[in-house]
N, C-alpha and C positions, 0 to 999 in steps of 0.2 A: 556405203552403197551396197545395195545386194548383189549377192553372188548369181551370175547366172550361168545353167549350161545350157547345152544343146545336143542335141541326141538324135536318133534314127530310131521308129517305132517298129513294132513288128512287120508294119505293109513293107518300109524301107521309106517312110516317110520322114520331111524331117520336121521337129520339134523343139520348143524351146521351155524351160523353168526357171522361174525367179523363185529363191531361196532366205530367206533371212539368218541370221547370226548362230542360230540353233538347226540352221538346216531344215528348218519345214518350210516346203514349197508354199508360196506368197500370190502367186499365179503361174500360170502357163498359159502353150500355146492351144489356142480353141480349135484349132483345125491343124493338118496334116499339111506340109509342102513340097514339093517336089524337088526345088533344089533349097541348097544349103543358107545361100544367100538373101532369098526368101522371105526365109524364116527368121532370118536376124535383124530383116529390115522389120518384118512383123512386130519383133520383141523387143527393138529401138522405138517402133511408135506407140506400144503397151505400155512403156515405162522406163524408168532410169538404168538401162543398158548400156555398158561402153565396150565390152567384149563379152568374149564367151567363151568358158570352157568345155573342148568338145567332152562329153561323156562316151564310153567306150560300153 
């Protein structure tokens, strides 16, 4: 399964990226969210999500 995180953009929006085995991003998220939750319901309907690591 792909790796995914989640992150805060520069606005302080939040964000989501799907990654593959080598670490290149596979997709992301197309817009900016404002809360955390959001965003992960976003990235559970995009694709094969089942957590998420925040990125710092």
């Amino acid at each position: 399964m792909p790796k995914c995180e989640i992150y805060q953009d520069v606005k302080g929006e939040w964000r989501w990226r799907r990654t593959d085995k080598d670490g290149s991003i596979v997709d992301y998220s197309k817009q900016g969210f404002e809360s955390r939750e959001d965003c992960e319901k976003n990235g559970k309907e995009e694709g094969p999500c089942t957590s998420y690591r925040l990125v710092v």
